[in-house]
C-alpha positions in Angstrom: 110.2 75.1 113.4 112.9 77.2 111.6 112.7 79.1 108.6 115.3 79.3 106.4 115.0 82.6 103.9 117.8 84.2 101.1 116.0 87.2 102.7 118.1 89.5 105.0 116.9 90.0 108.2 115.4 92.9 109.1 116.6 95.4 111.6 113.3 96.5 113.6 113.5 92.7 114.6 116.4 93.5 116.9 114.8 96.4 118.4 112.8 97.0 121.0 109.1 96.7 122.2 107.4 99.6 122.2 104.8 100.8 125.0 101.3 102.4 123.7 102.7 105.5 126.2 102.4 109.5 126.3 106.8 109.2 126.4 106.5 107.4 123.2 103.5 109.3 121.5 106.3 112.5 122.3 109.7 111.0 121.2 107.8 110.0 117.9 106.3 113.1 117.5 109.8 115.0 117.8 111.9 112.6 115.2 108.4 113.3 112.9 109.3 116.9 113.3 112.6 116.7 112.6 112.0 115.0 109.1 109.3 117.8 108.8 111.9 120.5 109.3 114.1 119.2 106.7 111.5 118.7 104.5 110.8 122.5 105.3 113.7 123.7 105.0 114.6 122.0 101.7 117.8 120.4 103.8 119.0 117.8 100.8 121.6 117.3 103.1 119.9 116.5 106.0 117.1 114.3 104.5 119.9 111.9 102.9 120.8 112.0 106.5 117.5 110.8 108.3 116.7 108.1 105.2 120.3 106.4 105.4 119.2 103.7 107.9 115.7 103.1 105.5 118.3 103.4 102.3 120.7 100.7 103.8 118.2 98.2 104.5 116.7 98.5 100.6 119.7 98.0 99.0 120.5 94.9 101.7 117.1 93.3 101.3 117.6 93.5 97.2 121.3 92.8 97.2 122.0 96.3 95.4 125.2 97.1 94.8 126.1 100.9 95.8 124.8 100.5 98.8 123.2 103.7 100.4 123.2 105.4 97.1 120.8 102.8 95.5 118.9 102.9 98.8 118.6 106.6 98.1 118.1 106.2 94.3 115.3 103.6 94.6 113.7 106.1 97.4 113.6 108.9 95.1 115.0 110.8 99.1 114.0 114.1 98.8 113.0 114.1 95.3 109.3 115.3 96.2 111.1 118.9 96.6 111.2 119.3 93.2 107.6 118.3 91.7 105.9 121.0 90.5 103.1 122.3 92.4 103.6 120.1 95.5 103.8 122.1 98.9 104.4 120.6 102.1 101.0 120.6 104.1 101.5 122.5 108.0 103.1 119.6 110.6 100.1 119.0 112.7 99.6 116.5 115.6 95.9 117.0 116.2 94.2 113.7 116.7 96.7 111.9 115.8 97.4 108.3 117.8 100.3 106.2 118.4 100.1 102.7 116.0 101.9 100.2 117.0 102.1 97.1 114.9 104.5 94.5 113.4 104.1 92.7 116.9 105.2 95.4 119.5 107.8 96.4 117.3 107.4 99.1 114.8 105.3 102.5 115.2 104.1 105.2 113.7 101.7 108.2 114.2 98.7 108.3 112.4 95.1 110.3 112.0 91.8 108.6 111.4 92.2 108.5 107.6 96.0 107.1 108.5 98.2 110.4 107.2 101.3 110.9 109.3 102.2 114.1 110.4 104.5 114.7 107.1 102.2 115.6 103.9 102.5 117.0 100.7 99.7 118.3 98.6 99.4 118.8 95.2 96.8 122.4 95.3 96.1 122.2 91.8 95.3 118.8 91.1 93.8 117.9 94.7 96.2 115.3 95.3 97.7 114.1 99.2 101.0 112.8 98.9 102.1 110.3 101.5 105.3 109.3 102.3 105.6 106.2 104.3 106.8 106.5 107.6 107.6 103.6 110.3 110.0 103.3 113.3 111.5 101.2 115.6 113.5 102.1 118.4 116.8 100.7 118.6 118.3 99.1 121.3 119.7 102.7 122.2 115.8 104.0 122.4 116.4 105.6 119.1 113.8 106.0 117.0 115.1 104.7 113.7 113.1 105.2 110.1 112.4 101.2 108.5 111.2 100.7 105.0 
């Protein structure tokens, strides 16, 4: 049976399947801490960078016009910088696992209360900000940010 959608289809479909490994668990770990560092850093620049693949597919999937931009806008990318009183919590991998899902073909990594290695707390009001994370790897063995 086929299914016929207006829906564009999505680009983790295309990619590959990915292994509940230690190589994975690593390679994950390192493009986490590369959004982490940018994050860190405050690198505008580079964060509009890392979300253009994730800012593509939005404005595809709703049939923006503007592309990337509206991808971007819609995102808010890198807007969390300037809320006041949010600081970026210190990247930490402990007891963190590898979660695959979306049949083999997406993954992220997650602790037992599912925060990713990239968090933002608000001290003064006691609030965790999460940013959604999840990756496929492309059929280069990229790892490659998916909304």
């Amino acid at each position: 049976m086929s299914v016929q959608s207006n829906y564009p289809r999505w680009a983790w479909l295309d990619g590959q399947i990915i292994e509940n490994n230690q190589k994975n668990y690593g390679s994950l770990l390192t493009t986490y801490r590369e959004f982490y560092e940018a994050f860190e850093s405050r690198d505008r620049d580079k964060l509009l960078e890392l979300h253009v693949p994730r800012s593509e597919e939005y404005a595809i999937a709703n049939y923006w016009k503007g592309g990337v931009d509206a991808g971007h806008d819609f995102m808010n990318t890198g807007k969390i910088l300037d809320k006041h009183g949010v600081e970026l919590r210190k990247f930490s991998a402990h007891q963190r696992k590898l979660d695959i899902y979306a049949n083999g073909k997406m993954a992220r990594l997650i602790n037992f209360v599912q925060y990713h290695p990239v968090v933002f707390q608000n001290k003064e009001k006691g609030l965790i900000h999460k940013l959604k994370f999840g990756f496929y790897k492309n059929k280069q063995g990229e790892w490659v940010m998916i909304r």
